[in-house]
C-alpha positions in Angstrom: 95.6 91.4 63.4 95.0 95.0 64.7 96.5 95.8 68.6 93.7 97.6 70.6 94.8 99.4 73.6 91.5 100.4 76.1 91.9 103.1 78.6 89.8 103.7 81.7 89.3 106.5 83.5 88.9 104.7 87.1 87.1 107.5 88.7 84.5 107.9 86.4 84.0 104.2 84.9 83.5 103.6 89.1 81.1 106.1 89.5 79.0 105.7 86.4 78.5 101.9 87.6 77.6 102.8 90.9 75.0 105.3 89.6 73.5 102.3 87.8 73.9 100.4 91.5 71.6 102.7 92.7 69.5 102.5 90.1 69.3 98.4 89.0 71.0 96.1 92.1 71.9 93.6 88.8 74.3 96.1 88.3 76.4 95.1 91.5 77.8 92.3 90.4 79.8 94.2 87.9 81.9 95.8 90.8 84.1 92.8 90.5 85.1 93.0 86.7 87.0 91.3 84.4 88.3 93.8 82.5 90.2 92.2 79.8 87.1 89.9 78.9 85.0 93.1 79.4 86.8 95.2 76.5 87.3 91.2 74.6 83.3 92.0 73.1 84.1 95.6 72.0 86.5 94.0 69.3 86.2 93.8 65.9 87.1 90.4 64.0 90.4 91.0 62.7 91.5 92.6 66.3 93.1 91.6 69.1 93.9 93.5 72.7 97.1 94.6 73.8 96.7 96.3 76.8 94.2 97.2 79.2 95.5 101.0 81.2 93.3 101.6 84.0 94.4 105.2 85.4 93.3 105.5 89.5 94.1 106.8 93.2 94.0 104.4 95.6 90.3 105.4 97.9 91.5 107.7 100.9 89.3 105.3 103.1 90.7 102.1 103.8 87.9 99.4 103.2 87.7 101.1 99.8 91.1 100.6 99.3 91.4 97.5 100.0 88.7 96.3 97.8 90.1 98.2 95.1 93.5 96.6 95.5 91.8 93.1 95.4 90.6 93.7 92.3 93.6 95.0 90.5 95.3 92.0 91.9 92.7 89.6 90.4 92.7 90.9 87.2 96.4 91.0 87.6 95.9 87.2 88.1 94.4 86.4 85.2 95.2 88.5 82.6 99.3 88.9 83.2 100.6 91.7 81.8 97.6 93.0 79.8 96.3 94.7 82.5 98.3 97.9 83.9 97.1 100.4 86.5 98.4 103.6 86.3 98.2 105.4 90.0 97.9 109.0 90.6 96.9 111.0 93.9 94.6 112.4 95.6 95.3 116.2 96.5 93.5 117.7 99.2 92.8 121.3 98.8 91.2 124.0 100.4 89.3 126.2 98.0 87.8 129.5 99.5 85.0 132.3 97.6 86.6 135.1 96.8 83.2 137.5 97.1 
């Protein structure tokens, strides 16, 4: 058996599946994903998943946040240590035009 490892890029995987939100409501239901059983039909035969890394900052608003940290902790939940967020920041800037 072959280890897979997937990697997410949280901000983008988010925002590509709200995209299709806006597009398709069916697509909503996706918000709350299993990620390890998401990434299970990607696999070939003779491979097997080690690890799930999903790389994220928590959402500056709270509600966000707070959605977002219920469904780490679910797929925490049921998938034990094959799932592993990996948190970075946000970084507020100020960026001015140099004409």
């Amino acid at each position: 058996m072959k280890s897979v490892t997937f990697y997410f890029d949280g901000f983008n995987f988010y925002y590509g599946l709200r995209n299709q939100v806006r597009k398709d409501r069916i697509w909503k239901k996706y918000y709350w994903i299993d990620f390890i059983k998401f990434c299970e039909q990607f696999l070939g035969t003779d491979q097997m998943i080690l690890k799930v890394k999903y790389f994220t900052a928590a959402p500056l608003n709270a509600g966000k946040q707070s959605r977002q940290s219920a469904l780490f902790k679910a797929n925490k939940l049921i998938n034990d240590d094959k799932f592993e967020i990996i948190r970075g920041k946000y970084y507020k800037k100020s960026i001015q035009c140099q004409i």
